[in-house]
N, C-alpha and C positions, 0 to 999 in steps of 0.2 A: 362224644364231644361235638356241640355245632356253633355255628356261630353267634346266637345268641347267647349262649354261654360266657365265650368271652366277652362280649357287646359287655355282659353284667360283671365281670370281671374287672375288666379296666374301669366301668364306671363307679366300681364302689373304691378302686382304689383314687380315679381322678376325684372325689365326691369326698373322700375321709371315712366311711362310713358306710352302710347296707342301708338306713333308714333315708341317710339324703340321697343316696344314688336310685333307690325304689320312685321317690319321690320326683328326680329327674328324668326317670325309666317312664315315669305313669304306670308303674306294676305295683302291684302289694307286695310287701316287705318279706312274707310269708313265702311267698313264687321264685320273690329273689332269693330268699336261704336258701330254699328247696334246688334250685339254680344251683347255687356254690357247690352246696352238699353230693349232686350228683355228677358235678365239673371233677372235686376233691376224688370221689370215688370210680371214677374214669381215670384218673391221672394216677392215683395211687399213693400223690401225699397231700399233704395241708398247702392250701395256698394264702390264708389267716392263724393269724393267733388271736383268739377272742379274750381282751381285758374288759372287764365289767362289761360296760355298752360300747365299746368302742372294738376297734380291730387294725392290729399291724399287720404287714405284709412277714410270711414267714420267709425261711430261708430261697424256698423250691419257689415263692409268689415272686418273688424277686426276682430270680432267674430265668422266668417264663413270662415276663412282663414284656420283655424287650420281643421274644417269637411272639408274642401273641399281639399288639399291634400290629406286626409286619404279616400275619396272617390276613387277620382284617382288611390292613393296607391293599395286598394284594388280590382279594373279594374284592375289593369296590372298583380296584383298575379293570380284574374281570366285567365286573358290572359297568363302568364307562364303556370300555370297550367293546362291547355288546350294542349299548344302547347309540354309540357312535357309527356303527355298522346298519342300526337299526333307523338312522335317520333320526335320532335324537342327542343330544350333548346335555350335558350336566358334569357336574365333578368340582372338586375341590384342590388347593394344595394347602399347606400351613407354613406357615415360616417363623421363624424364633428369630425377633427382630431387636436390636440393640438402639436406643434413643437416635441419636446424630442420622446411622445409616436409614433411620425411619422416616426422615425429613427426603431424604435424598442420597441415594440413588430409585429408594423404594418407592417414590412417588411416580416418578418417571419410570420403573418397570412396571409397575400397577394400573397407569395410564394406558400403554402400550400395551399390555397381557390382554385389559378388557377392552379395547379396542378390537383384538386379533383374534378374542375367545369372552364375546359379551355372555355366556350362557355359564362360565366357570366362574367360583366364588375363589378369591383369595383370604385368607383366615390369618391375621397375625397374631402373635403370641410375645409379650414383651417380655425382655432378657437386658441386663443393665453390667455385664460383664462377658468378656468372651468366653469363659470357662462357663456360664450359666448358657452359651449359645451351645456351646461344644457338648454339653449335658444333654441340652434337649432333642441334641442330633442323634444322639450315641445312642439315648435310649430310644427310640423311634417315637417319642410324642411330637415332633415336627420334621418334614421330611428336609426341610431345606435350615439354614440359619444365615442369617446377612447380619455380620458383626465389622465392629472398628477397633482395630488397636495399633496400640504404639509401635509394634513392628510386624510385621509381617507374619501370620500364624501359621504353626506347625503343630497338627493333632495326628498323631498316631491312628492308619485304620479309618481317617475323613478324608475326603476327596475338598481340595481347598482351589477355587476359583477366586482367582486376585480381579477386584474390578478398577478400584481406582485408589489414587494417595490423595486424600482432600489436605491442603496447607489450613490452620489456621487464620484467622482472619478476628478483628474487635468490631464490636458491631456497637452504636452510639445512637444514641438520639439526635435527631436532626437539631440545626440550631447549634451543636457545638464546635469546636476547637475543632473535632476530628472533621477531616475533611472527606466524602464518598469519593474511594479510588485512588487517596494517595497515601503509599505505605508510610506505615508508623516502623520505627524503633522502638524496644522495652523505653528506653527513656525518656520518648516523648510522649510518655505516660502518666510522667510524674504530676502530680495534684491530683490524679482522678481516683473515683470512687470502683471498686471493680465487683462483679455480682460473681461470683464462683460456685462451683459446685463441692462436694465432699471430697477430702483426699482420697487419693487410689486412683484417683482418672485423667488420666494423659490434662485433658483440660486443667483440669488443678492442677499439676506438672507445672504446665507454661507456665499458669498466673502467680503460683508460687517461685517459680525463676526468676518473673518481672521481678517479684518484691524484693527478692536476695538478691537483684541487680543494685540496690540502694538506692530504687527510684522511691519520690516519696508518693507511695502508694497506698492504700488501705482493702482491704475486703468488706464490703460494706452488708452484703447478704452473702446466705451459703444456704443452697437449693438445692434438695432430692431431684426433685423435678426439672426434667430439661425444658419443659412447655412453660416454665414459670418464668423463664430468664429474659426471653423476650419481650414479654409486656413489662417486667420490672424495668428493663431498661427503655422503654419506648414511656415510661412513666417519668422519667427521671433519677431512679432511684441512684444507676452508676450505668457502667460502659461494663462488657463482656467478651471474655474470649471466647470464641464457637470455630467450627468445624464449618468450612467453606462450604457444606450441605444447606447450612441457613440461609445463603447469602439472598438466595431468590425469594424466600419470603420475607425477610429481612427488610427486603427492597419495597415489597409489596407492602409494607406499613409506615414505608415514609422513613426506613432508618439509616444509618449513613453506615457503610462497609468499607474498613481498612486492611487493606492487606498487612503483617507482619513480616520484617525482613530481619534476620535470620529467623525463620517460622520449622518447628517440627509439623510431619504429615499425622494424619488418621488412615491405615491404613486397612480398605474397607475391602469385605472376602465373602463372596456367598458358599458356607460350607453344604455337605451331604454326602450320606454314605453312598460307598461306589457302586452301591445294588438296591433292587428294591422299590424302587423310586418309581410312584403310579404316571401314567402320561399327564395329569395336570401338570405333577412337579416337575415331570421332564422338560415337558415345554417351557415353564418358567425358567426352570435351568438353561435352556437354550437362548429363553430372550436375555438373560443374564448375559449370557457368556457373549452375544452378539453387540449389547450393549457395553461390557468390557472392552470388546475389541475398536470400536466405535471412540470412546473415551480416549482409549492412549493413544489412540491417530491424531485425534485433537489434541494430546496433551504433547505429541511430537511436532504437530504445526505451530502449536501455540495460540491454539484457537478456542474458544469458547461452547461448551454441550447446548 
């Protein structure tokens, strides 16, 4: 067993397939069975079940998914780590990143990471629920995961860094009723149009409170897409609850930002396992963790990031 072995292992399970992963590999298809076939007979059982043209993961592929990125994983920190020694850098980390937290906190550690490490690539991976951040931790397809939820998470087996509680905020088109910087009540909501997302998300939460507040409300759109809320409401369409994450680009396109009083938080976490973790990701965890501590200083003065 060597490492190119697994390289073609995970790429045929990331890929769906042997023919798109050869294809992704630049090897013939022919090199890559011959690959599996003498991974399978090193190891001693099926790591596929072959249906017609296609291929699931068998029981043992499954189970050896999660060592065998963290194998790899731990090759390449060897190999930074060398090339570091050697008067060279290079390296990567990935992160399984959640809509809101990708606006910000992620911009501002992103900023900072390649300012302090311009030779290391950061690679995000988007995830649209915490249990979908918690997944990509658990199995080692990303070493880090920066999620938001309704309360504060608890995973079993994760290491969970709390960074910040973002409040809620409606964000408006300039030109209206709402005013930039002065807090709204659900009620003085009533007449507008609201741009919402699907149920299941803290956001839809709020905006469905406003409405069963009996203010006269409506949802005028409802958006997979968190990138789409902003231009709809800088269009005219209606007015949007977001995740005080927005509030800075928000700004930046001329939109007017109201705090909400009584407002639920977003409460954002960068997760990762307590081991394993190459020195790209460690560092990022550190500027993480320095930037958390940063934030609730500010959020004890009552001062602005």
């Amino acid at each position: 067993m060597d490492a190119r072995q697994l390289e073609y292992f995970l790429a045929i399970v990331e890929h769906g397939g042997f023919s798109k992963a050869a294809a992704a590999l630049h090897v013939a298809q022919p090199s890559l069975s011959q690959a599996m076939a003498n991974l399978e007979s090193d190891l001693g059982v099926p790591l596929f079940h072959r249906l017609g043209r296609g291929v699931v993961l068998s029981e043992a592929g499954t189970e050896l998914l999660e060592p065998s990125r963290r194998v790899l994983r731990d090759l390449n920190a060897v190999r930074e780590k060398a090339a570091a020694m050697s008067g060279l850098h290079g390296g990567s980390v990935e992160v399984a990143v959640m809509p809101s937290p990708g606006i910000e906190p992620l911009t501002t550690l992103i900023q900072r990471f390649a300012e302090l490490h311009p030779s290391l690539t950061v690679s995000t991976r988007a995830a649209f629920t915490p249990e979908e951040v918690v997944a990509l931790v658990r199995s080692g397809a990303c070493e880090l995961g920066l999620l938001g939820s309704a309360s504060p998470v608890d995973a079993p087996g994760i290491d969970v860094l709390s960074v910040e509680a973002q409040p809620f905020v409606v964000v408006s088109a300039p030109g209206g009723d709402i005013q930039d910087g002065v807090a709204l009540r659900p009620e003085d909501l009533a007449g507008h149009k609201l741009i919402a997302s699907r149920p299941g998300s803290l956001m839809r939460t709020i905006v469905d409170d406003i409405m069963a507040a009996g203010t006269d409300t409506d949802i005028v759109a409802i958006v997979d897409h968190r990138t789409s809320i902003l231009p709809l409401v800088m269009t005219g369409v209606g007015i949007a609850v977001l995740p005080a994450s927005w509030t800075r680009l928000a700004h930046r396109c001329g939109a007017a930002v109201a705090p909400i009083e009584p407002t639920a938080h977003l409460h954002v976490a960068m997760i990762s396992l307590p081991a394993h973790l190459a020195p790209a990701a460690r560092s990022f965890l550190d500027l993480t963790r320095s930037l958390a501590r940063r934030r609730s200083a500010e959020s004890r003065d009552g001062t602005a990031s």
